[in-house]
VMD Tcl script that draws the C-alpha trace (Angstrom):
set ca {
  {-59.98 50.47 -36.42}
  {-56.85 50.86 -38.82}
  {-55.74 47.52 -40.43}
  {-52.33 47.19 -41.93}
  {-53.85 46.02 -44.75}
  {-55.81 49.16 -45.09}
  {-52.95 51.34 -45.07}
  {-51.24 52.29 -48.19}
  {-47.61 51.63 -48.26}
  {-47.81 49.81 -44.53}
  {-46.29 46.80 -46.11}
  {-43.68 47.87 -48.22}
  {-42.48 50.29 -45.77}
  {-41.75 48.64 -42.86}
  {-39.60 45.99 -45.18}
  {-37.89 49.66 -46.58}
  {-37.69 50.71 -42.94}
  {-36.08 47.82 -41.64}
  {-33.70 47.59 -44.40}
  {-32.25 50.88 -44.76}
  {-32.52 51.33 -41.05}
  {-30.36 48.10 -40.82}
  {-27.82 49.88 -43.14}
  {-27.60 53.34 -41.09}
  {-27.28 51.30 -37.88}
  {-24.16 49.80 -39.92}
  {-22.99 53.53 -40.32}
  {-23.79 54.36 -43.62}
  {-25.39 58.27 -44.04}
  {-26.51 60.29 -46.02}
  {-23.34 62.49 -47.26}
  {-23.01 65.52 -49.62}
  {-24.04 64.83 -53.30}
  {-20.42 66.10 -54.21}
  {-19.07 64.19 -52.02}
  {-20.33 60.97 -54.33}
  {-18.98 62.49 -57.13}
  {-15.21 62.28 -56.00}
  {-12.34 64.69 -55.72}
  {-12.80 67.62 -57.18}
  {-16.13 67.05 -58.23}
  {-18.50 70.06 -58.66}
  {-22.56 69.73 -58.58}
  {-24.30 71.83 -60.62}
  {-26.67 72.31 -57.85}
  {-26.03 71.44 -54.13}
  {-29.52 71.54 -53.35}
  {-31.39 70.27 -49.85}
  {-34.48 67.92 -51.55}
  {-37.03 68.38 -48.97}
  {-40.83 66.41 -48.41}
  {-42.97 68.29 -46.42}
  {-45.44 65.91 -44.26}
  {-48.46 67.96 -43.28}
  {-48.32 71.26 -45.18}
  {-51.29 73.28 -44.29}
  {-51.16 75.93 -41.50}
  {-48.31 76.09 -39.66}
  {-46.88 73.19 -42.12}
  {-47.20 75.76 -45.61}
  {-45.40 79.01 -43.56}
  {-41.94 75.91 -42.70}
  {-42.40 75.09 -46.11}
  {-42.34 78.79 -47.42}
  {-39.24 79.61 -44.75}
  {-37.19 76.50 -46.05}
  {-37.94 77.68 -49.18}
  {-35.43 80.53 -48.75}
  {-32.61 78.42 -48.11}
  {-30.55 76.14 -50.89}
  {-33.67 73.72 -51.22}
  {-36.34 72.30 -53.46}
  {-39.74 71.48 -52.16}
  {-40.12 68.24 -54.15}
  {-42.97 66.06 -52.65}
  {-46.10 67.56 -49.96}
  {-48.22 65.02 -47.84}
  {-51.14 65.84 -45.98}
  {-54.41 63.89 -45.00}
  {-56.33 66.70 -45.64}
  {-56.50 68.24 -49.17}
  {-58.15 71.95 -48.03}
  {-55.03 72.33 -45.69}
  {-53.21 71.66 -48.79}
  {-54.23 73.77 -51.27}
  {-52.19 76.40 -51.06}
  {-48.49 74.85 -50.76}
  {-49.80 73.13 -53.65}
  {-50.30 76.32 -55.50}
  {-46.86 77.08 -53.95}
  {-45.01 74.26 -55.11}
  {-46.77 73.41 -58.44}
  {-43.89 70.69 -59.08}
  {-44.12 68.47 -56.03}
  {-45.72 65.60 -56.14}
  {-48.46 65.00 -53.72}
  {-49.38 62.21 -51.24}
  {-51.76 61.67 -48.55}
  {-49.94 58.43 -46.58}
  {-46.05 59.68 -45.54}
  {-45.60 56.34 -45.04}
  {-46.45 55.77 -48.87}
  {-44.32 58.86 -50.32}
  {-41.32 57.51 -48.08}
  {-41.66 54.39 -49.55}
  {-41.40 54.36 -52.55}
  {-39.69 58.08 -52.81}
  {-37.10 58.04 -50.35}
  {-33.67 58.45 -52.55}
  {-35.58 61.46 -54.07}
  {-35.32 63.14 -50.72}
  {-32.81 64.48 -48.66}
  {-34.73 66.04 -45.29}
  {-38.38 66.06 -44.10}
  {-40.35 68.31 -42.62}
  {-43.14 67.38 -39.83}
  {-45.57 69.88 -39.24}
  {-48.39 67.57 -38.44}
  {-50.82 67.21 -34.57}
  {-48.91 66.28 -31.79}
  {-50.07 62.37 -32.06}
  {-48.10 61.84 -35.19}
  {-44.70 63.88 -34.75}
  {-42.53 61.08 -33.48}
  {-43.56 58.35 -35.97}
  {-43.06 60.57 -39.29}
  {-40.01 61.87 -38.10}
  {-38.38 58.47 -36.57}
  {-39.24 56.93 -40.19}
  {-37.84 59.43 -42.07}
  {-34.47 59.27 -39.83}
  {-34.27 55.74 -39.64}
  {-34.46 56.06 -43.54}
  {-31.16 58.76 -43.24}
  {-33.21 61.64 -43.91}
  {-32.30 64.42 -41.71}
  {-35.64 65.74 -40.10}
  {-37.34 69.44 -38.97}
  {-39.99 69.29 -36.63}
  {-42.65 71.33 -34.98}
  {-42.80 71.81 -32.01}
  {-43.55 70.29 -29.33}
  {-41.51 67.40 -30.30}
  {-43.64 64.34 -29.42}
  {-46.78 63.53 -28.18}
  {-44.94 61.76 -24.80}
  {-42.35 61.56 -22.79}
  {-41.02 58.05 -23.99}
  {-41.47 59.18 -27.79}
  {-38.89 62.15 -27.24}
  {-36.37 59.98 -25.93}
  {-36.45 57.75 -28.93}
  {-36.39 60.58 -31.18}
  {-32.94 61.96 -29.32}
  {-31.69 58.56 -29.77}
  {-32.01 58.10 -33.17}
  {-30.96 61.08 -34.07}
  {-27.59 60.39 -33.04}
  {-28.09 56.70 -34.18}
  {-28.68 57.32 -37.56}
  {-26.47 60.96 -37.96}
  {-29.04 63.21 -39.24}
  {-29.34 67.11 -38.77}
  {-32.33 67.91 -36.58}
  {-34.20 70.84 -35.61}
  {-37.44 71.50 -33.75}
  {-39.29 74.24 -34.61}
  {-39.12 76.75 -31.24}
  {-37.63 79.13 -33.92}
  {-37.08 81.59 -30.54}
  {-34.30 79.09 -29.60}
  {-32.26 81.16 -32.88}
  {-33.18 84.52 -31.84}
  {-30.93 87.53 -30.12}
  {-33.23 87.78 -26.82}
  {-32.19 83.91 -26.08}
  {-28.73 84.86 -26.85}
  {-28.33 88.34 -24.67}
  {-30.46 86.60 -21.87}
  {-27.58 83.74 -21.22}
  {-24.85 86.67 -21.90}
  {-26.01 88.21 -18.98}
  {-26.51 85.24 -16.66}
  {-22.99 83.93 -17.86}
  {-21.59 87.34 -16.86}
  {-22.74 87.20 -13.72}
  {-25.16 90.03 -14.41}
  {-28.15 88.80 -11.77}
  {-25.70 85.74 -9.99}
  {-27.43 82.74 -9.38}
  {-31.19 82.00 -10.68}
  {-33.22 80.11 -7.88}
  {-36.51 80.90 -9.34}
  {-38.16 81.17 -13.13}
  {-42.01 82.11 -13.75}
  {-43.02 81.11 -16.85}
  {-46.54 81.99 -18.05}
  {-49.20 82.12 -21.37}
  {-52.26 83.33 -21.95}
  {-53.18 79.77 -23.87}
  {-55.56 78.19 -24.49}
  {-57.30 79.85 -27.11}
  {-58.94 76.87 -27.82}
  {-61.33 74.68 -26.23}
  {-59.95 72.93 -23.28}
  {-61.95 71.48 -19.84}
  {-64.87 69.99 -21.62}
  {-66.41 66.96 -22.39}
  {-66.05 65.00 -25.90}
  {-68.90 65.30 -28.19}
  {-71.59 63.02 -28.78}
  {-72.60 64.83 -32.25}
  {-71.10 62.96 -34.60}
  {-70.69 64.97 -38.16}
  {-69.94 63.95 -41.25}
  {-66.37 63.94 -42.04}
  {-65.50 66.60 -44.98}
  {-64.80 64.84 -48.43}
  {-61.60 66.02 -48.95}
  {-60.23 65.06 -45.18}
  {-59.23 61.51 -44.90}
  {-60.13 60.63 -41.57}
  {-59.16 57.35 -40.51}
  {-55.04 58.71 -41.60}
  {-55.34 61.75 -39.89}
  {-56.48 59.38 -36.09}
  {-53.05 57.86 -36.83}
  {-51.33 56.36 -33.91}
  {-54.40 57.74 -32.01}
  {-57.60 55.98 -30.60}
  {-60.30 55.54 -33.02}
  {-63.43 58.12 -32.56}
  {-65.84 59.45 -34.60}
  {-65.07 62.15 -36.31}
  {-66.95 65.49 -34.80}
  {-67.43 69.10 -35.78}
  {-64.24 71.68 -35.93}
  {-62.11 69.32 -34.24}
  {-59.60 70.07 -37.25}
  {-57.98 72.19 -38.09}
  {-56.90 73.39 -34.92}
  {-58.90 72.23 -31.72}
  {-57.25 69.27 -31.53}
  {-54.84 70.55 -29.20}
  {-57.41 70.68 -26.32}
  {-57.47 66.79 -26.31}
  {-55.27 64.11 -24.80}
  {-55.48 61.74 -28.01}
  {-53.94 64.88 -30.56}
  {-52.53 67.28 -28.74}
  {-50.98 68.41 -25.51}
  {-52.16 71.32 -24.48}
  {-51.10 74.71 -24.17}
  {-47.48 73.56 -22.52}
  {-47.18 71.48 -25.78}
  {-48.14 75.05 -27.87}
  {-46.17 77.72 -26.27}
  {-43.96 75.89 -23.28}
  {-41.20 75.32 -26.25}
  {-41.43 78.90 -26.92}
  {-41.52 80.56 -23.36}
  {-39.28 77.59 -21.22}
  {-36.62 77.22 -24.19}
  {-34.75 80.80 -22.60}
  {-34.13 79.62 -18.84}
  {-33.77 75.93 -20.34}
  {-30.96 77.05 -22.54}
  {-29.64 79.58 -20.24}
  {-29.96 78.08 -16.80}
  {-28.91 74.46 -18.63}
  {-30.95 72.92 -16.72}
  {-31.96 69.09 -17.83}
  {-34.24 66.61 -16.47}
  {-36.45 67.75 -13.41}
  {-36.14 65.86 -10.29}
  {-39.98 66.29 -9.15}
  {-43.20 67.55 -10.64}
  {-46.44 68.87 -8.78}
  {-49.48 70.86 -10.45}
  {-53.20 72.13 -9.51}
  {-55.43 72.94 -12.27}
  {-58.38 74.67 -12.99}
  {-62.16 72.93 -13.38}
  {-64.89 73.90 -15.43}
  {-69.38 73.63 -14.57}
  {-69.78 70.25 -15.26}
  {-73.21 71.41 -14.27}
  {-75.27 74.50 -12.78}
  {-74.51 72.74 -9.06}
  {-71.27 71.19 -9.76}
  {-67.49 71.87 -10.60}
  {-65.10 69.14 -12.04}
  {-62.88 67.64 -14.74}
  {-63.17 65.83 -17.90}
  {-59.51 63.60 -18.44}
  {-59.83 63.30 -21.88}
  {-58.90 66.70 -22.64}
  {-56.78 69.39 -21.46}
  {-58.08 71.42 -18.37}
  {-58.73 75.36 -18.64}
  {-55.76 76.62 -16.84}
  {-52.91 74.98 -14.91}
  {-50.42 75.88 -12.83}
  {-47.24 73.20 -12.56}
  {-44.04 73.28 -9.87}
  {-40.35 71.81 -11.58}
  {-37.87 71.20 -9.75}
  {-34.19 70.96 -11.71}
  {-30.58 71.30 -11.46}
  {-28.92 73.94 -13.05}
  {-25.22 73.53 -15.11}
  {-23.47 74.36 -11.79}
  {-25.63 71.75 -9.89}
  {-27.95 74.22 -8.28}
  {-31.28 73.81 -6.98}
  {-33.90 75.51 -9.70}
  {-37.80 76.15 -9.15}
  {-39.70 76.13 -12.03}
  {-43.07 77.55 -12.68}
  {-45.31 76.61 -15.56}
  {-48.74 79.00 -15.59}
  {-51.61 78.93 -18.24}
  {-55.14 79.34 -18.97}
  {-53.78 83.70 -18.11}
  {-52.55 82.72 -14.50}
  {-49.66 84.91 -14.19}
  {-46.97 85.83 -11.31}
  {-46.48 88.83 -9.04}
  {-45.45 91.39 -11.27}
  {-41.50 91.95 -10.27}
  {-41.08 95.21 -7.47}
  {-38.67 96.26 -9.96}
  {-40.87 96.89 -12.62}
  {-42.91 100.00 -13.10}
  {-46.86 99.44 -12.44}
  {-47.25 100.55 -16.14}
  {-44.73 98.77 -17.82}
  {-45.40 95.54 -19.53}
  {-44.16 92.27 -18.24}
  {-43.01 89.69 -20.88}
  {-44.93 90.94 -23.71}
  {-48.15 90.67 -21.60}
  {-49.72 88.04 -21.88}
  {-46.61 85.59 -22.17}
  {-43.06 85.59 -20.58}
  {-40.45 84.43 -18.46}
  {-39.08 86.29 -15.55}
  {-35.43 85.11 -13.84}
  {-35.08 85.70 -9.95}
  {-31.70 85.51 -9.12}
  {-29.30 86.17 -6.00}
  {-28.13 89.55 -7.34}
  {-31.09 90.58 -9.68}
  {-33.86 89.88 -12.03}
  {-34.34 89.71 -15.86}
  {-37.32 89.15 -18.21}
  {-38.35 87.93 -21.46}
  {-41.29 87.69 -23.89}
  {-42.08 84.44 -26.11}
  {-39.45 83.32 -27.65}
  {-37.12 84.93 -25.33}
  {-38.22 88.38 -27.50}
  {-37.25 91.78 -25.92}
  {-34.75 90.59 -22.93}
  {-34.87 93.19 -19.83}
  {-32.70 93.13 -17.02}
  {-34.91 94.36 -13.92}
  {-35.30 98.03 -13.34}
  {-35.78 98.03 -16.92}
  {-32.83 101.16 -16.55}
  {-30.93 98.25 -16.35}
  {-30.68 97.00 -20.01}
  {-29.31 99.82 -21.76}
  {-26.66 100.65 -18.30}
  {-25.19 97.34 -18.48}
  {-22.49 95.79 -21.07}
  {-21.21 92.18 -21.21}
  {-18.95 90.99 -24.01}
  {-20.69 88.88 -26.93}
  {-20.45 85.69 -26.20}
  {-22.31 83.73 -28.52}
  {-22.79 83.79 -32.24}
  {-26.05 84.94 -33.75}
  {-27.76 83.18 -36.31}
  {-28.78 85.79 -39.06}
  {-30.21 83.38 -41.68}
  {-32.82 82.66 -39.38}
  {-33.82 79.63 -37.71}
  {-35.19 77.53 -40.66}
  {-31.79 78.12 -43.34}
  {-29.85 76.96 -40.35}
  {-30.74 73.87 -40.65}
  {-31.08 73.76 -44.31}
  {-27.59 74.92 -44.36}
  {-26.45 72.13 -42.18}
  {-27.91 69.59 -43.67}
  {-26.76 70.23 -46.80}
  {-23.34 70.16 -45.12}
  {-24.13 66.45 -43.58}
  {-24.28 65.23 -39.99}
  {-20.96 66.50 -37.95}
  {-21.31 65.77 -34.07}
  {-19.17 69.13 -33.29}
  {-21.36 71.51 -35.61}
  {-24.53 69.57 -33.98}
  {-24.05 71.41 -31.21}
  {-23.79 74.96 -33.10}
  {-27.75 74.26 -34.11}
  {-29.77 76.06 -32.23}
  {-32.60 73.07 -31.35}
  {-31.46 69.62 -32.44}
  {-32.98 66.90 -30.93}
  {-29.74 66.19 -28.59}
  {-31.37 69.84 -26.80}
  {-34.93 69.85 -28.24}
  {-35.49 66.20 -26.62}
  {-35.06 66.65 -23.07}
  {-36.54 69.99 -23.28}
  {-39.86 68.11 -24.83}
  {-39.50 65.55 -21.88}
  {-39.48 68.43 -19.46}
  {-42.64 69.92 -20.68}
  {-44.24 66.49 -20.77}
  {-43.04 65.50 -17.27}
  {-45.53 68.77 -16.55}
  {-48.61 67.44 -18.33}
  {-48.33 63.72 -16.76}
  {-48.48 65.96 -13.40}
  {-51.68 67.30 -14.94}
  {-53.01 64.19 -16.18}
  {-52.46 62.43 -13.05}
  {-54.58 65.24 -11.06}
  {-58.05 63.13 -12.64}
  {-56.77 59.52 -12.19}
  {-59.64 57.84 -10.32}
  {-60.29 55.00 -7.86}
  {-64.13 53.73 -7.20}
  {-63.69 51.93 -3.64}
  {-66.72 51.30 -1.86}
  {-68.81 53.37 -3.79}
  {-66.90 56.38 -2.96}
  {-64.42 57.73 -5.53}
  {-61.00 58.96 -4.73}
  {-58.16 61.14 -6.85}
  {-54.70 59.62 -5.87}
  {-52.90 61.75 -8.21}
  {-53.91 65.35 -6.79}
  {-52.18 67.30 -4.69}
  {-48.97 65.00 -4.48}
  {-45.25 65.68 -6.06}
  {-44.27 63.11 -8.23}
  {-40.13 61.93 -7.88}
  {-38.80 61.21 -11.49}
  {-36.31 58.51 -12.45}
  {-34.89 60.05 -15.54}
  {-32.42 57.20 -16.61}
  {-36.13 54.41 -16.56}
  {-38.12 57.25 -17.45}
  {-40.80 56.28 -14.43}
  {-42.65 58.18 -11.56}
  {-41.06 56.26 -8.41}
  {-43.81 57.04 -6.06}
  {-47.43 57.03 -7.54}
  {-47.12 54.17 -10.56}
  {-50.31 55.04 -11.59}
  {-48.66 58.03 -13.48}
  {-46.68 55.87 -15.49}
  {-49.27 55.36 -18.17}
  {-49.39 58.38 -19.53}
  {-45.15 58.44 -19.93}
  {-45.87 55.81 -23.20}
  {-49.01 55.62 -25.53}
  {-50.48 52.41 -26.69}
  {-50.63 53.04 -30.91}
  {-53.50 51.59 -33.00}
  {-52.62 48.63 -34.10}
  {-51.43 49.14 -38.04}
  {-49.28 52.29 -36.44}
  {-45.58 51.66 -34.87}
  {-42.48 54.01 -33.75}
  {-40.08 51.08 -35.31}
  {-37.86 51.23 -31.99}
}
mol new
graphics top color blue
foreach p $ca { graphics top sphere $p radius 0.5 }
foreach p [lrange $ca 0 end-1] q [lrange $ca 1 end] { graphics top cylinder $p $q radius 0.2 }
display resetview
């Protein structure tokens, strides 16, 4: 159990957090260093400062891509000093920390942005303290952990007038682009109907938690990397990366690739908050005579029904498949050809036609595949040819503008209710195990129902028991701040 006197920093940074989140909520923001020197003033470097907070993995390759912007890496953080290693090699000047709530502390007007490339579990409460603290904010995806979490983070980030991103680097790509070129054009007329698939997990998912305790590795600290998470023992290969099999860390494989494969009919359909979600999902042996679940982590595969309303008010079905469920393949396309980019895509079904993408929205096809290179529409919308990372680097060296916040690709005001979308999906999926013991007999309430969303109170209206999983209860010593 965390204490908040055992965590570094806890103290001193919630005073910090309350103060300078006092003055942002006053207006004040972070502005362009020449901007402080005056009229005419010239810095000799108008440089992003950036803090990375978890910088192994996935964390080092944001760090080395904001890298090639206008930035200096000037402090890392990470519980875990193996993940480390190398972005400390990288970036032999930074200074290192282990607590993010220590470096922002007592380094915050060192820094002007902050990366968060840490598990699911502690997205939302790095990046809300470095906004509330008026430092704009990148963040892997997906967003948050849950539903209410995301809705926080969209709120602050308007609150406090930082430039956000989430890393779905797809959303900056061509094939997103050419897709909604085509659907604005009127290439395949109205879209009724999206498929959406992966061949994720690739990770443990559908079994039981382990009862082998193992001795945590000297150079992980433990107890920082649980976070706002349940305490547990720690157990074998959990970290680096397994942790997204399990409710507590991570959420699943819609959290790992639904960013990347729902972002294109998202952004191109504009679709927003889904009116109802329903799922089945896949069990596993729980023993040689028996099939079932185990709700405390992710199941095997999944398959999960959306419903939406498009831009133009529309009725849109969504379909969410993992685990290597994957649709019909199209009439249109050719037995041999390859759908999505085969083991992940997206495939539009529209009044007049059908079109296809791979993750990220890679390799757009209009359906015959003859299709694509026949048809023209006009360019519509800009491309981004610095890439998705020194887009935001760029902005936020530029400062917080709410017109050009709509030219990023994924800020928060976008990357928020698409996060809230793919988590309205896994409460459908944790729902399917909620249990009732009456009368010896046990009962699943939650399976095989849809469940009606009230976006504006963020609640299930017809099966309450759902509502748990739409907010987390933190560990005491851990708080969002809101």
């Amino acid at each position: 159990m965390v204490h908040e006197k055992n965590t570094p920093g806890n103290q001193v940074s919630r005073r910090s957090f309350l103060k300078d989140g006092a003055l942002a909520a006053a207006g004040f923001m972070i502005v362009p260093r020449h901007v402080l020197g005056g009229k005419g003033f010239i810095a000799p470097s108008d440089r992003l400062r950036v803090a990375g907070i978890g910088v192994g993995g996935k964390g080092e390759s944001d760090l080395e891509e904001i890298a090639k912007g206008a930035s200096d890496i000037v402090y890392l953080c990470d519980v875990d000093t193996r993940r480390a290693a190398n972005s400390v090699k990288r970036f032999p000047k930074a200074k290192f920390y282990k607590d993010f709530r220590e470096m922002l502390d007592k380094e915050h007007k060192n820094i002007d942005a902050v990366t968060v490339s840490t598990p699911d579990h502690q997205h939302a409460v790095a990046a809300m303290a470095a906004m509330q603290l008026g430092k704009h904010v990148y963040v892997q995806k997906p967003l948050t952990h849950d539903i209410y979490e995301a809705r926080m983070l969209t709120e602050a980030a308007k609150k406090y007038k930082v430039v956000t991103q989430m890393g779905n680097q797809g959303s900056s790509g061509d094939g997103v682009r050419q897709l909604r070129e085509w659907y604005d054009a009127g290439t395949i007329g109205d879209v009724h109907t999206v498929y959406c698939y992966t061949d994720r997990p690739v990770w443990p998912q559908g079994i039981p938690w382990s009862d082998r305790k193992a001795p945590v590795p000297p150079e992980l600290d433990w107890d920082l990397w649980l976070g706002t998470a349940p305490y547990k023992d720690y157990i074998d290969k959990l970290v680096p990366f397994n942790w997204r099999g399990w409710w507590d860390y991570g959420t699943g494989a819609l959290g790992d690739m639904g960013c990347h494969i729902i972002e294109p009919p998202f952004r191109t359909l504009g679709l927003g908050s889904p009116k109802s979600v329903e799922c089945s999902v896949g069990s596993v042996y729980v023993d040689e005579f028996k099939r079932g679940y185990f709700p405390e982590s992710c199941p095997p595969s999944s398959h999960v029904t959306l419903k939406f309303e498009d831009h133009k008010g529309k009725e849109v079905t969504l379909h969410w498949m993992d685990g290597g469920i994957q649709p019909a393949r199209p009439e249109e396309l050719g037995p041999n050809e390859v759908m999505g980019d085969g083991g992940n895509g997206a495939i539009f079904i529209g009044t007049k036609g059908k079109m296809m993408c791979g993750t990220y929205g890679r390799d757009p096809k209009l359906l015959p595949t003859s299709r694509t290179e026949q048809t023209k529409v006009p360019q519509k919308y800009a491309r981004v040819p610095e890439g998705h990372y020194v887009q935001w680097v760029n902005a936020a060296i530029a400062g917080y503008n709410s017109d050009k916040d709509k030219a990023i690709s994924s800020p928060f005001s976008i990357a928020g209710p698409l996060t809230e979308a793919l988590l309205m999906a896994n409460l459908a999926i944790r729902s399917f195990d909620i249990r009732k013991e009456e009368n010896g007999k046990t009962s699943y309430p939650g399976r095989y129902v849809k469940l009606l969303w009230d976006n504006k109170n963020m609640k299930v209206t017809n099966f309450d028991e759902a509502n748990q999983f739409v907010k987390r209860t933190y560990r005491q010593g851990w708080s969002l701040g809101v």
